[in-house]
SEVO-291666 format. One record per atom (N, C-alpha, C, O): residue in three letters; x, y, z. Coordinates in pm, whole numbers, padded with zeros to 5 digits, always signed. Layout:
REM residues N
ALAXYZ ...
REM end
This chain:
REM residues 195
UNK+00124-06535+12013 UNK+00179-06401+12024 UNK+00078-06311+12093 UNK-00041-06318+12062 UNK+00122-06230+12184 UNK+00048-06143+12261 UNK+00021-05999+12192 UNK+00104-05935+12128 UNK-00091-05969+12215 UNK-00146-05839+12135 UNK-00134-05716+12216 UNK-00177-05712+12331 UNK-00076-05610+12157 UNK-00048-05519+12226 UNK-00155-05456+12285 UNK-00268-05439+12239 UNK-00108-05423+12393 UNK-00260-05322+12475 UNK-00263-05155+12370 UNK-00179-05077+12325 UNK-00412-05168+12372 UNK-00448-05069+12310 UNK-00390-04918+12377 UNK-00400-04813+12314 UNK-00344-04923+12481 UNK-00304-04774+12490 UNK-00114-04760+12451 UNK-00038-04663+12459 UNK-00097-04864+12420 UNK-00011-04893+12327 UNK+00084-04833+12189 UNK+00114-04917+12104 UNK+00118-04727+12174 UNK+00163-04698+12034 UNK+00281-04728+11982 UNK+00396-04726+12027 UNK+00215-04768+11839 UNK+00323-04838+11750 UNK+00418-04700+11710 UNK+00366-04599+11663 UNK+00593-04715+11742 UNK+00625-04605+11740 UNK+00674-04570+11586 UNK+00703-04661+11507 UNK+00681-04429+11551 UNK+00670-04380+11406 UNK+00800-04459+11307 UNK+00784-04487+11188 UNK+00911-04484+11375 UNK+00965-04563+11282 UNK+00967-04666+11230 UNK+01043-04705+11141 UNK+00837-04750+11310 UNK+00789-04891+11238 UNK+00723-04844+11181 UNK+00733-04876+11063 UNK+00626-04749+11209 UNK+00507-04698+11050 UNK+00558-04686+10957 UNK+00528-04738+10850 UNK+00636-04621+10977 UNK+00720-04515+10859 UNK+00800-04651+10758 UNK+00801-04658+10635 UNK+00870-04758+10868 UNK+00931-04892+10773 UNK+00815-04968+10666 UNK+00837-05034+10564 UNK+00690-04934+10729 UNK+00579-05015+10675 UNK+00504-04916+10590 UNK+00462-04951+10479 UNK+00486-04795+10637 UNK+00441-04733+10530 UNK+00460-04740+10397 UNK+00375-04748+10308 UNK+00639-04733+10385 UNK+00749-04726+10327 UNK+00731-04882+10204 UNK+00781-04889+10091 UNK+00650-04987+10271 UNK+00634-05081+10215 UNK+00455-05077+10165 UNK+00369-05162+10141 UNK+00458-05007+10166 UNK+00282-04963+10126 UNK+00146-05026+10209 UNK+00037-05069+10174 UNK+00204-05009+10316 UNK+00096-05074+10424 UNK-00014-04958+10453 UNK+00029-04859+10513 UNK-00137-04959+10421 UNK-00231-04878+10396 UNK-00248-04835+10532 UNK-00244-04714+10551 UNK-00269-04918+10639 UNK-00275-04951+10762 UNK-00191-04819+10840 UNK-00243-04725+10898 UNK-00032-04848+10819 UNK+00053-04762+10886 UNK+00062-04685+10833 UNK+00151-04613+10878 UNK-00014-04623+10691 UNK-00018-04484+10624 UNK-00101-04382+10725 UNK-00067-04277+10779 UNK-00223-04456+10730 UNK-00345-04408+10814 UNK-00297-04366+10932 UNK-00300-04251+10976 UNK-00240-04485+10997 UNK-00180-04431+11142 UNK-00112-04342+11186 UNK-00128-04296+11299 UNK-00007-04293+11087 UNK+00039-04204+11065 UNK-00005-04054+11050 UNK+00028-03951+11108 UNK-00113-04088+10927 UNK-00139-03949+10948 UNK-00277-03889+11068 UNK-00315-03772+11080 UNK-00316-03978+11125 UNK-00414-03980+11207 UNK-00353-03930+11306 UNK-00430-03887+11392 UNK-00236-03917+11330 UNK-00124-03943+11453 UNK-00129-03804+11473 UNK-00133-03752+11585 UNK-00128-03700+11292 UNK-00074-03543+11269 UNK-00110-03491+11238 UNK-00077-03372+11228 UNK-00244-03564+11187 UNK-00363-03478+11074 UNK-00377-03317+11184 UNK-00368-03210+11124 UNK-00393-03315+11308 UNK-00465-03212+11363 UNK-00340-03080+11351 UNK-00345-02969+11297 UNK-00234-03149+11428 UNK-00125-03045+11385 UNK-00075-02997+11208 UNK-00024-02892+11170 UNK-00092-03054+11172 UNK-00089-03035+11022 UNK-00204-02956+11013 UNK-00173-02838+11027 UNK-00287-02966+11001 UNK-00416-02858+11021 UNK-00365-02736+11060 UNK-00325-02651+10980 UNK-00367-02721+11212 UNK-00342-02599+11311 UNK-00238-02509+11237 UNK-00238-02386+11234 UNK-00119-02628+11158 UNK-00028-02506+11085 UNK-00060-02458+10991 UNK-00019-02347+10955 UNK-00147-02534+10923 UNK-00169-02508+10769 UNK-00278-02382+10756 UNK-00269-02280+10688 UNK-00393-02431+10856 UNK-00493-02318+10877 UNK-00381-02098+10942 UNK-00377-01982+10901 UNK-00344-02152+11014 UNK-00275-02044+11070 UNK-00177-01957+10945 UNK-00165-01835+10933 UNK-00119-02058+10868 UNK-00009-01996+10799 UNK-00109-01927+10661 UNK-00079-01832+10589 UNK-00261-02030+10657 UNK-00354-01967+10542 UNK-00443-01865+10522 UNK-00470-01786+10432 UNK-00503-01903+10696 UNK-00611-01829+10745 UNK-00724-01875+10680 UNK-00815-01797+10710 UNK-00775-01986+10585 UNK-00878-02051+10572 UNK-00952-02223+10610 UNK-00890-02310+10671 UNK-01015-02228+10586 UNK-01049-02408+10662 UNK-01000-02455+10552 UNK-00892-02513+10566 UNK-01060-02448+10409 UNK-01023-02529+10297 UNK-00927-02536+10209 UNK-00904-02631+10133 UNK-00848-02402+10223 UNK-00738-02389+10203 UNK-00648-02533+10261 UNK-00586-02616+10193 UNK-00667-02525+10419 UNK-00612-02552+10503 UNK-00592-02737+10489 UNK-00493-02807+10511 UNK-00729-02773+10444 UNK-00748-02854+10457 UNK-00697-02905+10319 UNK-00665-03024+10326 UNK-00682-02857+10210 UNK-00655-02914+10084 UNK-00480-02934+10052 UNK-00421-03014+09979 UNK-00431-02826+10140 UNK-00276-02819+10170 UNK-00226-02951+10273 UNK-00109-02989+10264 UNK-00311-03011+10360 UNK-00259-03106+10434 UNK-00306-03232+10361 UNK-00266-03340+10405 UNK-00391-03231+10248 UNK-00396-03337+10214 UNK-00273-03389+10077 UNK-00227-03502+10057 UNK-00242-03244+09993 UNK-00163-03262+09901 UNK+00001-03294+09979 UNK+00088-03360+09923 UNK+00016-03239+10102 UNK+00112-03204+10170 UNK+00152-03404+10209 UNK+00258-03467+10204 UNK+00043-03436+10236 UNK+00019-03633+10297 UNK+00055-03670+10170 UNK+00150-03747+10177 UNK+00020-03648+10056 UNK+00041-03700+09908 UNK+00205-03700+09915 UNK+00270-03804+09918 UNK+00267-03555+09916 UNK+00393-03570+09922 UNK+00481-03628+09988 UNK+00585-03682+09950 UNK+00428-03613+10114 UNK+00519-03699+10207 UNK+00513-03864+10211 UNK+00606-03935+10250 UNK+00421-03898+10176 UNK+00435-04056+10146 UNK+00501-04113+10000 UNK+00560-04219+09979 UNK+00466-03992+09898 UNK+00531-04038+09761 UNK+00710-04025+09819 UNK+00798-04111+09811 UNK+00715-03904+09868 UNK+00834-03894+09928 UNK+00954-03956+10056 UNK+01069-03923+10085 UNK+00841-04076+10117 UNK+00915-04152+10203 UNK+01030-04206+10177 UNK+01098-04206+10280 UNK+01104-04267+10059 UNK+01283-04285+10054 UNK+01321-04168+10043 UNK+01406-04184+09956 UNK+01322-04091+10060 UNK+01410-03930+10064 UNK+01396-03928+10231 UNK+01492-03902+10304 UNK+01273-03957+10278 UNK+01318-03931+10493 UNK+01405-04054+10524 UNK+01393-04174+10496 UNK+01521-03966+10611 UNK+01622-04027+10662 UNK+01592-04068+10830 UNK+01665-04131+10906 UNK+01485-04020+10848 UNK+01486-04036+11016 UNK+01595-03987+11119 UNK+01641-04039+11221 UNK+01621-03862+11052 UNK+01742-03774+11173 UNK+01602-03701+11241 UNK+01596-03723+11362 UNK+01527-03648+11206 UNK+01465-03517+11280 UNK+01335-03573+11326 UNK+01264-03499+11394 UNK+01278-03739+11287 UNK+01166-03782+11345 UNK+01033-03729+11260 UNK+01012-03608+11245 UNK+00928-03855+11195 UNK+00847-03817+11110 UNK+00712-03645+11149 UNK+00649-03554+11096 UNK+00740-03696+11246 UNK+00666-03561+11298 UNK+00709-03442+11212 UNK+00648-03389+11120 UNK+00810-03417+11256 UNK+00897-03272+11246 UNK+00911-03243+11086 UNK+00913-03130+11037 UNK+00921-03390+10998 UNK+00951-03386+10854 UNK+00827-03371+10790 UNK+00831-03318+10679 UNK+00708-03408+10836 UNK+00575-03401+10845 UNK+00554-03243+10798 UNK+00529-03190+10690 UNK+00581-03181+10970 UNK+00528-03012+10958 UNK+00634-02981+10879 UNK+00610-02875+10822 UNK+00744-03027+10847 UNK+00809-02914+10722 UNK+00733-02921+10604 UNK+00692-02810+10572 UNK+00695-03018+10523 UNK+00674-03025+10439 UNK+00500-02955+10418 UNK+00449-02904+10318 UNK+00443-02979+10554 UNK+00287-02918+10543 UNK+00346-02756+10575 UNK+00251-02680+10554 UNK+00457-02687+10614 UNK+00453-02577+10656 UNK+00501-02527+10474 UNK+00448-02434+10413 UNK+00601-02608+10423 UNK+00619-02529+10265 UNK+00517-02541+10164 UNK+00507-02456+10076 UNK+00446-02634+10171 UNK+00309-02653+10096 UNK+00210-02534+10131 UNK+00132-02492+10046 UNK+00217-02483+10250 UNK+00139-02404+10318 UNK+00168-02250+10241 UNK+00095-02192+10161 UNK+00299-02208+10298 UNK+00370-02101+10220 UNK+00318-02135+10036 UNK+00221-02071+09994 UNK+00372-02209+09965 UNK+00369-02241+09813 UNK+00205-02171+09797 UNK+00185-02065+09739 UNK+00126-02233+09843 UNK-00038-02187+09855 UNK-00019-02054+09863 UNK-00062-01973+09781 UNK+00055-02022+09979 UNK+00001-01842+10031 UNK+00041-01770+09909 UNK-00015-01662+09890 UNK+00170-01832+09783 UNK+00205-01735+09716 UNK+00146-01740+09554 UNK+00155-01662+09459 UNK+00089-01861+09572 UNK-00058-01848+09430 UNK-00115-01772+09483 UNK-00099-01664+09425 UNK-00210-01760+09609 UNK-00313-01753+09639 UNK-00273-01641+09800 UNK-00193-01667+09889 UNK-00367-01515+09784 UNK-00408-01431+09871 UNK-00420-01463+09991 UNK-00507-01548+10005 UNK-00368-01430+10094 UNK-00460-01497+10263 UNK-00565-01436+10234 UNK-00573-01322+10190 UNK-00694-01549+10268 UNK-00818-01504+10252 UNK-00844-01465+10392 UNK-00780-01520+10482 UNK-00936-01372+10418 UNK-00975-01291+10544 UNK-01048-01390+10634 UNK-01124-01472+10581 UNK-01033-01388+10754 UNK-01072-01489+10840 UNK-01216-01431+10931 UNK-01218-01335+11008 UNK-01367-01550+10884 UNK-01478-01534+10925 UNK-01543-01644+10969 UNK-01628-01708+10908 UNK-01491-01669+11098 UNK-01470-01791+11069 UNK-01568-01802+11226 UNK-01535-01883+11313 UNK-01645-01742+11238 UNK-01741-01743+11369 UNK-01833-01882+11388 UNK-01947-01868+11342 UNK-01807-02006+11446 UNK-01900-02092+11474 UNK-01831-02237+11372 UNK-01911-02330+11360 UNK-01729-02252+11322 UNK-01750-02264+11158 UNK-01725-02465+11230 UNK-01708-02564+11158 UNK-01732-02464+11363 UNK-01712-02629+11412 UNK-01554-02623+11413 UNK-01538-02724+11482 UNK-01468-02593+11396 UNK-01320-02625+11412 UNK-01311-02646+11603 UNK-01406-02711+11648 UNK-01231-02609+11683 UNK-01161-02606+11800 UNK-01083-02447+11783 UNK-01019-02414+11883 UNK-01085-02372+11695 UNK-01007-02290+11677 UNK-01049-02222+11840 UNK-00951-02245+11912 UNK-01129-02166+11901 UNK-01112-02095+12035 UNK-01209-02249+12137 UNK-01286-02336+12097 UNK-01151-02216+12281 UNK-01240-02312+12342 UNK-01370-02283+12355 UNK-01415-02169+12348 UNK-01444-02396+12377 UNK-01608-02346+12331 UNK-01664-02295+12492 UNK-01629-02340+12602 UNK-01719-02235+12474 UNK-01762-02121+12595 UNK-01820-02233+12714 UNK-01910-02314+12690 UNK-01774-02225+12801 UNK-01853-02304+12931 UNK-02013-02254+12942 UNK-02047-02153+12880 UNK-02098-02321+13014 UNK-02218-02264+13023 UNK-02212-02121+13065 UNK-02303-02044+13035 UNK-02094-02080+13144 UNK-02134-01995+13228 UNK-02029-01877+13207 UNK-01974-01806+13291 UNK-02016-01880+13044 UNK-01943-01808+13018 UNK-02033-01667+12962 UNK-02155-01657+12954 UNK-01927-01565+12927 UNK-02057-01401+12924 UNK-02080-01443+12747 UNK-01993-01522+12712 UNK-02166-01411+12649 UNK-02120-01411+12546 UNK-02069-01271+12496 UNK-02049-01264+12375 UNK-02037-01122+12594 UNK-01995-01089+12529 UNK-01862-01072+12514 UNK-01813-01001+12426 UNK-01759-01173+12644 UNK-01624-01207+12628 UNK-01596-01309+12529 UNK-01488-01303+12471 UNK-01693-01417+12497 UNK-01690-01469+12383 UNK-01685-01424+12261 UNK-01629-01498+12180 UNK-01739-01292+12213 UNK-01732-01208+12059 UNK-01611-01140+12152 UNK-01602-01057+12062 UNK-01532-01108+12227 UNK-01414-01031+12277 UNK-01332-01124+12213 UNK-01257-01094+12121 UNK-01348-01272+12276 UNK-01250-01340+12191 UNK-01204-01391+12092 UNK-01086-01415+12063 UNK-01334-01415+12016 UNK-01280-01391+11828 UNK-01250-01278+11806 UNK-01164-01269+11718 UNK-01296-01147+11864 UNK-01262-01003+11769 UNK-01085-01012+11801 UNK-01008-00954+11724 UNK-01029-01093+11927 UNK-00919-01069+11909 UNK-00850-01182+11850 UNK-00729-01164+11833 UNK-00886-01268+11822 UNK-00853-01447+11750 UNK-00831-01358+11598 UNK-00727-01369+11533 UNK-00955-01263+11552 UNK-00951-01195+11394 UNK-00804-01085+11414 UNK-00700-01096+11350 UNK-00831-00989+11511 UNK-00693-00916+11511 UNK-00566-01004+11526 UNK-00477-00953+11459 UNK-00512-01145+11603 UNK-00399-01189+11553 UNK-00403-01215+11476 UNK-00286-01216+11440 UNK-00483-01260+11367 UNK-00467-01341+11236 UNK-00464-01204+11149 UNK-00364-01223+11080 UNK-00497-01127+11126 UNK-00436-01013+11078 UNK-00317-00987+11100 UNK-00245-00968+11002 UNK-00278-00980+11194 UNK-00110-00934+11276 UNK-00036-01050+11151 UNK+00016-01042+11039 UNK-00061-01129+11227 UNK+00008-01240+11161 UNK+00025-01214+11014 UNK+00140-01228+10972 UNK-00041-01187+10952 UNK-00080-01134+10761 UNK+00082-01078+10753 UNK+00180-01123+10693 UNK+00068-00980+10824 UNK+00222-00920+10822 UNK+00381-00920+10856 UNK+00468-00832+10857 UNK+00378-01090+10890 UNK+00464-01134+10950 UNK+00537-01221+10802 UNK+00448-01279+10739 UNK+00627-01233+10762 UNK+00744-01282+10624 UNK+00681-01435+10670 UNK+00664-01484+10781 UNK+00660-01475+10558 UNK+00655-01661+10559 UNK+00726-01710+10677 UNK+00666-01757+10773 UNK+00871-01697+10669 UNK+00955-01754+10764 UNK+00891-01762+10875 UNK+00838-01858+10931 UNK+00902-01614+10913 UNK+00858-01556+11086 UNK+00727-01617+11089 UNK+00693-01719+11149 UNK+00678-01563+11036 UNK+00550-01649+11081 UNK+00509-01813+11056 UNK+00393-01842+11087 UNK+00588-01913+11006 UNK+00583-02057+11025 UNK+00651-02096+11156 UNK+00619-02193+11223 UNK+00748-02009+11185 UNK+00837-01997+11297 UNK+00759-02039+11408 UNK+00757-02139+11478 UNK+00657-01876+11400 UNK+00604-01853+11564 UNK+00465-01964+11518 UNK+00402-02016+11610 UNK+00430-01990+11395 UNK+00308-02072+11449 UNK+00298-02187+11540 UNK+00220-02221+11630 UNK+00452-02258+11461 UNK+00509-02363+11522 UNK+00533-02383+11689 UNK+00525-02479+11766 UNK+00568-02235+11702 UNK+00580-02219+11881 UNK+00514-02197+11936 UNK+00525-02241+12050 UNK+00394-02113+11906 UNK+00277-02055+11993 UNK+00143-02145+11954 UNK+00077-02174+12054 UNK+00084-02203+11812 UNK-00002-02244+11798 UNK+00008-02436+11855 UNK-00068-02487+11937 UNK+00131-02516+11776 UNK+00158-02635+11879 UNK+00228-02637+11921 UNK+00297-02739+11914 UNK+00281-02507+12016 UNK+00362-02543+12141 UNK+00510-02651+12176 UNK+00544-02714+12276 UNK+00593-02628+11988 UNK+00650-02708+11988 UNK+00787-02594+12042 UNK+00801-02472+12042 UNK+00879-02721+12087 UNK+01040-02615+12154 UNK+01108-02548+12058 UNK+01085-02550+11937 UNK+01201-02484+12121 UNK+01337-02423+11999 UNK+01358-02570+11919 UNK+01327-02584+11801 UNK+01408-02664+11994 UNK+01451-02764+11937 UNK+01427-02828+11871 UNK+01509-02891+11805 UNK+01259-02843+11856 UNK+01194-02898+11773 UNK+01170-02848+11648 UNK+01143-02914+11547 UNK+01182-02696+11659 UNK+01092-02620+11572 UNK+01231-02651+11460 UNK+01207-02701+11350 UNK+01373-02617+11501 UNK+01501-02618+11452 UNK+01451-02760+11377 UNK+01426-02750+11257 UNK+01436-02881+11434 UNK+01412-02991+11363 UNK+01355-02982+11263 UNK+01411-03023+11161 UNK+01240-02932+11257 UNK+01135-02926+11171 UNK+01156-02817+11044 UNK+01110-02839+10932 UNK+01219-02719+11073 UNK+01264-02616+11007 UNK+01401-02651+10945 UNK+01452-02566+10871 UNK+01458-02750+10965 UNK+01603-02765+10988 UNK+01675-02645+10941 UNK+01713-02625+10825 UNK+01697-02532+11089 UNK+01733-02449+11113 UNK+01794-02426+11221 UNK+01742-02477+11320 UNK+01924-02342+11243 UNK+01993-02314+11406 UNK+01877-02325+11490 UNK+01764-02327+11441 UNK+01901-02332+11620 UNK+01804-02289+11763 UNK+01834-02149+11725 UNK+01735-02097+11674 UNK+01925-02080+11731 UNK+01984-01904+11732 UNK+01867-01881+11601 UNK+01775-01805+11633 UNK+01862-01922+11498 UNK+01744-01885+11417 UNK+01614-01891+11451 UNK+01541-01814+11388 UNK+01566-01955+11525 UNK+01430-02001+11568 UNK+01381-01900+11695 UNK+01265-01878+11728 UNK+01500-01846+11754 UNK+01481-01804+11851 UNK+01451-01611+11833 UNK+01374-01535+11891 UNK+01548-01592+11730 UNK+01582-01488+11637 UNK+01414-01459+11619 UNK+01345-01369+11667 UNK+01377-01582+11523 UNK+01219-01513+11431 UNK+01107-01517+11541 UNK+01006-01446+11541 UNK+01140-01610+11635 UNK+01026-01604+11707 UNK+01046-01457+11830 UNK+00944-01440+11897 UNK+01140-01378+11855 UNK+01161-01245+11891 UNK+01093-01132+11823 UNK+01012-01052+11872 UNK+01146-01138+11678 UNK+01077-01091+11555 UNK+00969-01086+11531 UNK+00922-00974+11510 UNK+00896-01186+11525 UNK+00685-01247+11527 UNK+00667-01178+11651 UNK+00569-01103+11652 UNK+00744-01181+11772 UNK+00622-01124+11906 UNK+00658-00930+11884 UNK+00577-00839+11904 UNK+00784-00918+11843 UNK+00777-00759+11838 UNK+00675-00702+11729 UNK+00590-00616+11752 UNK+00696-00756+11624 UNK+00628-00758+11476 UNK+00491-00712+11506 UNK+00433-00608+11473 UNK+00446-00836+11591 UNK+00298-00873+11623 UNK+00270-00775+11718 UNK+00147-00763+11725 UNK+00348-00671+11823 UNK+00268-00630+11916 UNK+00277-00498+11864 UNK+00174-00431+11864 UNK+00387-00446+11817 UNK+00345-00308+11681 UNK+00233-00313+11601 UNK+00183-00213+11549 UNK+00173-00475+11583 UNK+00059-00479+11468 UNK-00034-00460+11605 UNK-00081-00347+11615 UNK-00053-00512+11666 UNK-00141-00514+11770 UNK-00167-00347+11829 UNK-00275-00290+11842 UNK-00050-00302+11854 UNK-00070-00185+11924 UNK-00152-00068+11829 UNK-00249+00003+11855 UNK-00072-00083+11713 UNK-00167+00025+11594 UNK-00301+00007+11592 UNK-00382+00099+11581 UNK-00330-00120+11603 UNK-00459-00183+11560 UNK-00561-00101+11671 UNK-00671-00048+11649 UNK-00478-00110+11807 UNK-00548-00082+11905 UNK-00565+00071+11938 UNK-00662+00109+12003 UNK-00450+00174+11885 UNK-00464+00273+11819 UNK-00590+00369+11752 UNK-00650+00475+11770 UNK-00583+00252+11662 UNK-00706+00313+11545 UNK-00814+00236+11569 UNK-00871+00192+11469 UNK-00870+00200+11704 UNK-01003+00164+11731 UNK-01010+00265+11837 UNK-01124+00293+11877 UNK-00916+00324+11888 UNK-00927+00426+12000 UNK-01008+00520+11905 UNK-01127+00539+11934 UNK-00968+00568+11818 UNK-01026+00692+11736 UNK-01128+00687+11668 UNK-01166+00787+11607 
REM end
């Protein structure tokens, strides 16, 4: 039998059959596959690293205890970020968004400055990385899992609907909502630094 070439991927519904059979192997693969996007939402919807990080791991707990409940209509991905996006929310409503200080902290959260970058457009660009994540503070659970989903991984109406299992007309709705929301938060903000 011939071995697959390594640039090769085993696609999610054989993991998911094998996972499903407790293959440690295609658990891993799996979440190795999402760990980062699971992150990106979890951090965004928390605004902390460990928060962030403790929600995608309880969030992996669930979704594998929970593998006979996925039907494979919307694709493990998408069932993935639902379940890390309500784990995410469940957190925000024990627990406070903690304020984001998050200067240097090793994530990817902004790209890391080229040599020949100024550093003082670099502190320009966290002071404004800290003002969306504020904005965001004020955006309803919904709206804001919505737009993280669209603006932070760049996923479609269609997907996001998947993942949300929600209309496109809904997805499209909150993510209208998050950019008006957000540029009233933005504009005040920018307001009261004028003064």
């Amino acid at each position: 039998m011939l071995d697959a070439s390594p640039s090769v991927q085993t696609p999610d519904e054989i993991l998911v059959r094998r996972a499903r059979e407790r293959d440690p192997i295609a658990r891993e693969e799996l979440f190795q596959r999402y760990r980062e996007d699971a992150y990106r939402v979890a951090y965004r919807l928390l605004g902390h690293e460990q928060d962030a990080l403790d929600v995608v791991q309880e969030a992996l707990i669930k979704a594998f205890l929970g593998l006979g409940d996925f039907d494979g209509r919307s694709g493990f991905r998408y069932w993935f970020l639902r379940i890390v996006g309500n784990t995410a929310l469940d957190w925000g409503r024990r627990r406070k968004r903690r304020s984001i200080l998050s200067i240097g902290n090793g994530r990817s959260e902004l790209p890391e400055p080229a040599c020949h970058d100024d550093p003082a457009r670099r502190l320009h660009q966290q002071d404004l990385r800290r003002t969306l994540d504020k904005a965001l503070d004020h955006l309803s659970p919904k709206i804001r899992t919505t737009f993280v989903l669209f603006a932070e991984l760049g996923l479609s109406y269609k997907e996001i609907a998947e993942t949300e299992a929600i209309p496109i007309g809904t997805v499209m709705s909150r993510i209208n909502a998050a950019r008006e929301k957000l540029q009233q938060n933005l504009d005040l903000n920018r307001d009261e630094g004028i003064r």
